[in-house]
N, C-alpha and C positions, 0 to 999 in steps of 0.2 A: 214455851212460855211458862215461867214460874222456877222460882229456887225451890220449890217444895223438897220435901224430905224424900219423896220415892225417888223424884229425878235425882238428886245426887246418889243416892245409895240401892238405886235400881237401873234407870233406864240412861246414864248417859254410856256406862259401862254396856248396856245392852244396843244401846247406836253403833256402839264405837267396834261392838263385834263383827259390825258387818262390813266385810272387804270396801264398799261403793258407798259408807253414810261416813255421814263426820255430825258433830255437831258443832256450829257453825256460828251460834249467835245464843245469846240467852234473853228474855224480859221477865224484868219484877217489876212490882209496885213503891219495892226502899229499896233506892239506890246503895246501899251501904251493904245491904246484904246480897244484893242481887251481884256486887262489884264484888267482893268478897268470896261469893259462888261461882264467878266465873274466874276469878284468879284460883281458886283453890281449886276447880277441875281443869283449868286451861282450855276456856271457852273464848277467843280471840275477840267476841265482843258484845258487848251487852247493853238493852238499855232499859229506862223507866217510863220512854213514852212509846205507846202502843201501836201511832199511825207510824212514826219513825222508825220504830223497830221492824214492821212489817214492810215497809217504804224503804229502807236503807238496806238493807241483807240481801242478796240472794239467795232465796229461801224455795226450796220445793218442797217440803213438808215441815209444818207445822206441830210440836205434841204440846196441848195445855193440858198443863199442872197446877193451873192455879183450883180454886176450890169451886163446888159445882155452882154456886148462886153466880160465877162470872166467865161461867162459861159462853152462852148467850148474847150476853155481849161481846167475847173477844173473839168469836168467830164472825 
């Protein structure tokens, strides 16, 4: 969860090293950058609502990137 700055330039490279993870799905908060972050990493799909994002994916692990005031919430 999050386009932040470490996930593109740290951590999807560090998913993607591992033989068994992929990254699979992305959420932001703007649509525009968040669509934009997953075309520019080649994240097959993304979204800007939270229950749909977590509801739509087959997802077994979770990383939030977004900033710590929302984290609380998106867990």
């Amino acid at each position: 969860m999050g386009a932040a700055t470490i996930t593109k330039e740290r951590m999807c490279s560090a998913f993607r090293s591992h033989p068994q993870a992929e990254v699979a799905a992305l959420y932001g908060s703007d649509a525009e950058r968040t669509r934009q972050f997953a075309e520019d990493m080649e994240v097959p799909a993304w979204d800007t609502g939270l229950d749909r994002f977590l509801k739509g994916n087959d997802l077994d692990t979770v990383y939030i990137a977004s900033t710590n005031d929302k984290h609380c919430n998106q867990t």
